[in-house]
C-alpha positions as a printed NumPy array, in Angstrom:
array([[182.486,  95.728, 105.675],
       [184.924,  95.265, 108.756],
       [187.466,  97.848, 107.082],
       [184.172,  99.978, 106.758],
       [183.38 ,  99.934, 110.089],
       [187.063, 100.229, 111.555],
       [187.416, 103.436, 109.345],
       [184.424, 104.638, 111.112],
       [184.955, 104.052, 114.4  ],
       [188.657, 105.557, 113.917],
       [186.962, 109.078, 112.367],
       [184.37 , 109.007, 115.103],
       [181.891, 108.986, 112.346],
       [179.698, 106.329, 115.078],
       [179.151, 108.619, 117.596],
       [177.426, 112.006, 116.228],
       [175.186, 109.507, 114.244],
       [172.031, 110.628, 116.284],
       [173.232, 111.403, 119.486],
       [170.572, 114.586, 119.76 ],
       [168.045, 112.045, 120.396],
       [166.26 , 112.164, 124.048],
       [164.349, 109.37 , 124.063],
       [165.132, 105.959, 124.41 ],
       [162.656, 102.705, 125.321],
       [162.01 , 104.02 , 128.909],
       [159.521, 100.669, 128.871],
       [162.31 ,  97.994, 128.498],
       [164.162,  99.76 , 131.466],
       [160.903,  99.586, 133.576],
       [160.488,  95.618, 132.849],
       [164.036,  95.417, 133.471],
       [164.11 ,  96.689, 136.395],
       [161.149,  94.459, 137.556],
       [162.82 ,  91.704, 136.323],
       [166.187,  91.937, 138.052],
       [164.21 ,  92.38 , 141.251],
       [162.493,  89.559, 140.671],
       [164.408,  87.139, 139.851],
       [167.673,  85.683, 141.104],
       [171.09 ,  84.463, 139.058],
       [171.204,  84.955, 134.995],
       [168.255,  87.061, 133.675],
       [167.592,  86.955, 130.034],
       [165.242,  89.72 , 128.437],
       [164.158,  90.591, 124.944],
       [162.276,  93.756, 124.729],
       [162.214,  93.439, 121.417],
       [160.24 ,  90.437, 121.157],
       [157.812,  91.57 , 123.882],
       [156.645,  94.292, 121.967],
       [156.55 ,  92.386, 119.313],
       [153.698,  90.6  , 120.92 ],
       [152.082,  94.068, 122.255],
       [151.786,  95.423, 118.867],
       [150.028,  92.349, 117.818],
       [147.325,  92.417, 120.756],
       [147.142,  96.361, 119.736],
       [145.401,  95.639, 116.605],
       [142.641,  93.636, 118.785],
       [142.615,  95.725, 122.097],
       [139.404,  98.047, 121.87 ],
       [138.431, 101.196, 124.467],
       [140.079, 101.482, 127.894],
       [142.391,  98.364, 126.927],
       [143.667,  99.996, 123.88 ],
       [144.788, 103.292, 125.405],
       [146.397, 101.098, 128.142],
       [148.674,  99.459, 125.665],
       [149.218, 102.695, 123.505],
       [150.271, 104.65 , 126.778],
       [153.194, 102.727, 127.232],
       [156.559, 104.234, 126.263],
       [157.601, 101.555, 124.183],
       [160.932, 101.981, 121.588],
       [160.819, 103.309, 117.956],
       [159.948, 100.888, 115.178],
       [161.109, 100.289, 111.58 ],
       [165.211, 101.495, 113.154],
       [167.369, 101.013, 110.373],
       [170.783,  98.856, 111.501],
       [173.6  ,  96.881, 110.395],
       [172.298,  93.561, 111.618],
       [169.316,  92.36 , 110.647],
       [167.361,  89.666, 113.088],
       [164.847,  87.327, 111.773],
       [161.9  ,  87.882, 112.937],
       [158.499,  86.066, 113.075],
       [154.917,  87.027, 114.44 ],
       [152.076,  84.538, 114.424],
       [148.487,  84.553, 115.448],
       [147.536,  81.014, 116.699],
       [143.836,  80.579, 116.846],
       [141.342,  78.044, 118.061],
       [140.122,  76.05 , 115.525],
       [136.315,  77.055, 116.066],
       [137.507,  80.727, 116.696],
       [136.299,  83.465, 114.363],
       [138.317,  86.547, 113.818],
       [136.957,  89.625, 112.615],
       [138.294,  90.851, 109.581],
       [141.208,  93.533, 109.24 ],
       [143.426,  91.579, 111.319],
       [147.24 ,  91.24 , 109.719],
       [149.654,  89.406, 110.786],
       [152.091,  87.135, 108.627],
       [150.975,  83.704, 109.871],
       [147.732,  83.351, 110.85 ],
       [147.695,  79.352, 112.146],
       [144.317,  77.688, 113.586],
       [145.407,  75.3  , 116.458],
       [142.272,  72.592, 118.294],
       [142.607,  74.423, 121.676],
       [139.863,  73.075, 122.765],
       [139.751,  69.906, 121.238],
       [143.028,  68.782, 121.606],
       [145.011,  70.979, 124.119],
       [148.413,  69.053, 123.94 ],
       [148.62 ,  69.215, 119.83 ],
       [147.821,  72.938, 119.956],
       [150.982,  73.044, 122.874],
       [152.688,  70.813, 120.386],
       [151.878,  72.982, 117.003],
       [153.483,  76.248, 118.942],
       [156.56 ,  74.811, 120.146],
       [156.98 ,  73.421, 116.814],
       [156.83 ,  76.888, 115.664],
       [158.99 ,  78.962, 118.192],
       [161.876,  76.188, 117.482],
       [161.552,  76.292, 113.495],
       [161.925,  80.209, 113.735],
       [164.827,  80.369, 116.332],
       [166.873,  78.076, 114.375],
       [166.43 ,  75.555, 117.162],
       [167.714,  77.467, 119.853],
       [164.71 ,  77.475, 121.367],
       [162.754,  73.942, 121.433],
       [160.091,  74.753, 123.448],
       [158.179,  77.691, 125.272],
       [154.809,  76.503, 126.467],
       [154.159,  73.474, 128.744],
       [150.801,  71.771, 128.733],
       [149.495,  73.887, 131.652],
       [150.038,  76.831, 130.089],
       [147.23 ,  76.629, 128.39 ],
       [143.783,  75.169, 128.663],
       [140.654,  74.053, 126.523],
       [139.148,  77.698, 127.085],
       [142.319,  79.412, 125.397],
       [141.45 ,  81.189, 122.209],
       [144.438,  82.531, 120.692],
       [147.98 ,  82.84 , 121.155],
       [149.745,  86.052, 120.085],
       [153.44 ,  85.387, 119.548],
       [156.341,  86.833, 118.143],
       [159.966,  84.971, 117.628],
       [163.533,  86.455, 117.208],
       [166.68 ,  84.935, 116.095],
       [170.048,  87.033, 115.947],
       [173.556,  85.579, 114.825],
       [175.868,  88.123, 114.539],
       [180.037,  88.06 , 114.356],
       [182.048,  90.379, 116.317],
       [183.508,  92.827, 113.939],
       [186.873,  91.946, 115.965],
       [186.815,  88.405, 116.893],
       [188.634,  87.659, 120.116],
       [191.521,  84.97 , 119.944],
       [190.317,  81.637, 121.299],
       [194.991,  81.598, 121.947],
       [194.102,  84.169, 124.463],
       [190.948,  82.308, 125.784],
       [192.106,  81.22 , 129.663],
       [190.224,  78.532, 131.007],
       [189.122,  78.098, 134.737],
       [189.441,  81.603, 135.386],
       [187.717,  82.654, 138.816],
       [184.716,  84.673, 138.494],
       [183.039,  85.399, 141.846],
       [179.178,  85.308, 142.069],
       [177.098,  87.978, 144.121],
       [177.323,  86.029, 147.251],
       [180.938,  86.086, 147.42 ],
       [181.157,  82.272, 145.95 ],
       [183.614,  81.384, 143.241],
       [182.94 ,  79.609, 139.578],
       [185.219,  78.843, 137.413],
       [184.954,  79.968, 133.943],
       [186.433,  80.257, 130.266],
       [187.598,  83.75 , 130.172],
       [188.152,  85.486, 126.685],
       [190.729,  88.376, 126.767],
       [190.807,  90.706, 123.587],
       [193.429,  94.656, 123.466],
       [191.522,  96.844, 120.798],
       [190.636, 100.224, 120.243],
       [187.304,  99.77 , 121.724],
       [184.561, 102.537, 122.82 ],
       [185.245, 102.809, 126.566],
       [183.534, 104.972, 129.719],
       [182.822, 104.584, 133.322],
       [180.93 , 107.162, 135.877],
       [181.112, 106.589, 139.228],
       [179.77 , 103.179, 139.896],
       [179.698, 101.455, 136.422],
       [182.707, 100.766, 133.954],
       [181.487, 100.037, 130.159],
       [182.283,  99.186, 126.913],
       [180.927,  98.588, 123.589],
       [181.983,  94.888, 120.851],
       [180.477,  95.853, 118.116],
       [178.806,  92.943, 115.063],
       [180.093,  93.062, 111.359],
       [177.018,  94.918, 109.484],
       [175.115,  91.587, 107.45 ],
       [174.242,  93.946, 104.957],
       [175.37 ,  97.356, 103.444],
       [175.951, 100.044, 105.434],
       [173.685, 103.859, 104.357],
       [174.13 , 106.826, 106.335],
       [170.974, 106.451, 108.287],
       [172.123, 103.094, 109.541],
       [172.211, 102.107, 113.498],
       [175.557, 100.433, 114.317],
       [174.624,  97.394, 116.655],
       [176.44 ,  96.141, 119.475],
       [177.322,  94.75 , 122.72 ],
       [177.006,  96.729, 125.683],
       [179.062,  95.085, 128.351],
       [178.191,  97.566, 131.907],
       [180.474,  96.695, 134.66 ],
       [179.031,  97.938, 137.799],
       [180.976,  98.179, 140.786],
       [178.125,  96.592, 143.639],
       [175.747,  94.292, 142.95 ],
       [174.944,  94.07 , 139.48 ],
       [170.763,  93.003, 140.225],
       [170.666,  96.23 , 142.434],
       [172.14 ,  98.333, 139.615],
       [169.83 ,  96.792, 137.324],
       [166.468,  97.129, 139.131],
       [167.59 , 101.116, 139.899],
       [169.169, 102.042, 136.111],
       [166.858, 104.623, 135.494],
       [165.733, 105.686, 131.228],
       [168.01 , 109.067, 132.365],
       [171.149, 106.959, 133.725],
       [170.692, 104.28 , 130.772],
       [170.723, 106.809, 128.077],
       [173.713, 108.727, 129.804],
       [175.97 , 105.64 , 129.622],
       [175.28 , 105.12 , 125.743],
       [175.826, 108.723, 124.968],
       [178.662, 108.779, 127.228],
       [180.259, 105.345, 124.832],
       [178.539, 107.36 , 121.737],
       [180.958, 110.276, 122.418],
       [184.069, 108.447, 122.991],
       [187.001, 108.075, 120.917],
       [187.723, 104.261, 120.299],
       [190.943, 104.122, 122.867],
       [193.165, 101.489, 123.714],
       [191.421,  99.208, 125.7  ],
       [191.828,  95.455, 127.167],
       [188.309,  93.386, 127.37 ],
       [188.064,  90.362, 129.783],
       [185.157,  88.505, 129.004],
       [183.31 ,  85.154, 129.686],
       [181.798,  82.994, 127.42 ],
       [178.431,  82.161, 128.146],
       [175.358,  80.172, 127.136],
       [172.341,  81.879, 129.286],
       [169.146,  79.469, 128.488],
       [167.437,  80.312, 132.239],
       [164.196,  78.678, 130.707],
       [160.092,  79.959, 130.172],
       [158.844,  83.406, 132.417],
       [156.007,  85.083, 133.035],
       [155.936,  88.444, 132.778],
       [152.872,  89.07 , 133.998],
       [153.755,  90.193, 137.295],
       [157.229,  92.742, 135.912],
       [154.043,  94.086, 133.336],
       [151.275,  94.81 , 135.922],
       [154.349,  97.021, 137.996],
       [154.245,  98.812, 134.418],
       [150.505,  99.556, 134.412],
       [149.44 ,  97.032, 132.537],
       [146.474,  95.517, 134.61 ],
       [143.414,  96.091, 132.795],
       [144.342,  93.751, 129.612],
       [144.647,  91.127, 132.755],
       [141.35 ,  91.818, 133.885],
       [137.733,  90.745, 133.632],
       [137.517,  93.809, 132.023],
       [139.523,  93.805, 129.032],
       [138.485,  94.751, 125.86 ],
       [139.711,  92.689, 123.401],
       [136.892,  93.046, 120.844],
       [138.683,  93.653, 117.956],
       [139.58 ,  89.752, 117.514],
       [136.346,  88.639, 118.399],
       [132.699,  89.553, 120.153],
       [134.076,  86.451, 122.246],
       [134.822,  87.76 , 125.526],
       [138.63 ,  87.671, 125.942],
       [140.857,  87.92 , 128.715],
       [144.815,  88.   , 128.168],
       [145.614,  85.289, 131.16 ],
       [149.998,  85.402, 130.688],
       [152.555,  86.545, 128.886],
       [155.442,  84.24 , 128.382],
       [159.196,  84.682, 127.088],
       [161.846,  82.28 , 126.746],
       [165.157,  83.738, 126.029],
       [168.77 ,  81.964, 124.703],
       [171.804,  83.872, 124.282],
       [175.267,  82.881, 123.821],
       [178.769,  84.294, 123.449],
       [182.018,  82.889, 122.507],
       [185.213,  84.308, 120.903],
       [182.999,  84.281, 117.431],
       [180.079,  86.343, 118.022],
       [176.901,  86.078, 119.488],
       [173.734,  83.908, 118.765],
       [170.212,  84.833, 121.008],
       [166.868,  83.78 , 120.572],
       [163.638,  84.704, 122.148],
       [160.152,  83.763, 121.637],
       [157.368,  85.853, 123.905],
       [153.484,  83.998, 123.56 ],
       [150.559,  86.297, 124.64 ],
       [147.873,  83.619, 126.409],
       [144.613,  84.843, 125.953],
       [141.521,  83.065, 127.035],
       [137.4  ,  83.255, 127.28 ],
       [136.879,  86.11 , 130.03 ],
       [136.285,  83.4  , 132.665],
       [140.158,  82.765, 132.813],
       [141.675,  84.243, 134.8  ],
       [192.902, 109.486, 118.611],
       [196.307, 111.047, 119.505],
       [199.41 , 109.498, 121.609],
       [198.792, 106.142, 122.911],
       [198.234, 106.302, 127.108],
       [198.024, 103.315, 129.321],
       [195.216, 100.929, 128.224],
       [191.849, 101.141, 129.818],
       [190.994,  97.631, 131.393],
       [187.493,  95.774, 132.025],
       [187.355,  92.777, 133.552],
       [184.035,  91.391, 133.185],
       [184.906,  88.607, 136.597],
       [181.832,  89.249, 138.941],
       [178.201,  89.631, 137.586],
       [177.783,  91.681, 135.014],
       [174.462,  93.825, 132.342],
       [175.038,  93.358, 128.932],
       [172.19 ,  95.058, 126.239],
       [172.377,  94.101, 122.628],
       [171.246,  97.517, 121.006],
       [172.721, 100.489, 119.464],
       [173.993, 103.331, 120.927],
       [171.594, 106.35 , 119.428],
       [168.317, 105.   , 118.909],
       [165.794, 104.922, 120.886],
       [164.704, 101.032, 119.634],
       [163.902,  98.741, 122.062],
       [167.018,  96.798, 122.78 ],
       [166.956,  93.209, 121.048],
       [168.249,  91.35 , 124.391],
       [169.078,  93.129, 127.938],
       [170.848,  90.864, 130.759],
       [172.508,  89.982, 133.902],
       [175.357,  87.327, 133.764],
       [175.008,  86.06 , 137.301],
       [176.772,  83.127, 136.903],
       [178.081,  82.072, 132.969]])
């Protein structure tokens, strides 16, 4: 599959796969942006798995709360690619909870929310760490959720994928500098690889493009998936809270339409694992405020009245001279209403030694991206 892939990539076959498309998942930029104006240091952020979790509160959301959800420009579903993630959506329940027929989802789990608050915390931890391999032990703390919760809406993913060129841990350099946003200096293990890589910059942003070994075999209508690495040149959370659908989709068609060229890669290892968000606030900047309020309509769980109270992700993700392995688990809360080619040139060079975006997608689809980051400090 490697000598597949390498033959592709030298014919250019990889970049007029579906680069007429205009659309790409204009909702994972928006809750990116929130996000990297939100928070501060590493951000970790699985679109994916997020609307994972929407589609699952779709199938209960009735009237004014379902054309909420619908309206959102989420990414295409059922994408074929070369890398399959294991994936796992659940419907936890409250024991004396009943759900109105029609409902389907793969696990359908009845946890004593209001009986026994702690073993229903317990039951869904158990869960998210059984389907992310153990990356992820735990998601939900005890006050997360309370005796009035009635279900929990949650979707895992798992993704272990080689690089179909494997950096040289011989060239790995250890305690390399790599200077944080404030001007401070960390030391880091600093991977170095020379390829023929997919390479591009525009005026403020350098990027390139480590593609996975396809897991299964490649069709024609397949998505090749890989690591964006975008370099900007200021402040990587400012670049990240202004990327724009139009500028994101510019830089992948820009890498989509390259030639793989002689490039050197400086990268970090890293092992992100910034710990449980809400994203509550980065999905009420989206629109989303009626499925948080009094007034949501979630009747087509329940005649129960239901509010959704949180939405919580936890997201892992790790990268070493092998490959990458990235988890994420996102749990709806939702509670009784009262709750709340040609001659070789000079080699391009990226240098991935200040903070950095990385998004684990393909280039042509319009998907939404399996993981989206900042490296703030690896």
């Amino acid at each position: 599959m490697k000598n597949i892939l390498t033959s592709l990539l030298a014919m250019g076959t990889l970049a007029t796969a579906s680069t007429d498309t205009n659309g790409t998942d204009a909702f994972a930029l928006q809750m990116f942006n929130t996000l990297a104006k939100e928070q501060k240091g590493n951000v970790v952020f699985s679109p994916a798995s997020l609307e994972g979790v929407i589609h699952l509160l779709q199938q209960g959301a009735r009237g004014e709360t379902a054309i909420e959800l619908a309206a959102l420009p989420m990414g295409e579903t059922g994408v074929s690619t070369t890398i399959q993630p294991l994936e796992a959506n659940a419907l936890f329940i409250d024991n004396e909870l009943k759900l109105k027929p029609g409902i389907r989802v793969p696990e359908l789990i009845s946890v004593p929310f209001a009986k026994n608050t702690p073993q229903a915390v317990a039951l869904i931890n158990s869960w998210a760490k059984k389907h992310t391999k153990g990356l992820i032990e735990q998601v939900l703390n005890a006050s997360d959720v309370s005796p009035r919760t009635r279900l929990v809406a949650a979707n895992a993913i798992y993704l272990k994928a080689k690089w179909s060129r494997p950096f040289d841990t011989e060239e790995t350099r250890k305690n390399t500098p790599f200077t944080r946003a404030d001007g401070s200096k960390t030391r880091v293990d600093m991977m170095r690889q020379r390829e023929d890589l997919r390479y591009a910059e525009g005026d403020d942003w350098q990027a390139v493009v480590l593609y996975y070994r396809a897991d299964k075999r490649y069709t024609p209508d397949m998505q090749w998936v890989g690591f964006i690495g975008i370099l900007p040149k200021g402040n990587a959370h400012e670049f990240a809270a202004t990327l724009t659908p139009r500028k994101y989709q510019a830089i992948r068609r820009k890498l989509a339409a390259e030639y793989p060229q002689d490039t050197i890669v400086y990268l970090p290892r890293f092992d992100m694992n910034p710990g449980t968000i809400s994203l509550k606030p980065a999905l009420e900047a989206c629109g989303v405020t009626l499925s948080f309020s009094p007034a949501a309509n979630y009747t087509g769980f329940t005649d129960t009245e239901l509010i959704l109270s949180d939405v919580l992700q936890r997201c892992r993700a790790k990268v070493d001279e092998e490959g990458t392995e990235a988890a994420a688990v996102t749990m709806a809360i939702v509670a009784e209403g009262a709750c709340a080619p040609g001659a070789r040139r000079p080699p391009n060079c990226i240098r991935f030694d200040r903070p950095f975006i990385w998004v684990i997608t393909d280039l042509n689809s319009a998907a939404a991206p399996y993981f989206m980051g900042i490296t703030e400090n690896p």
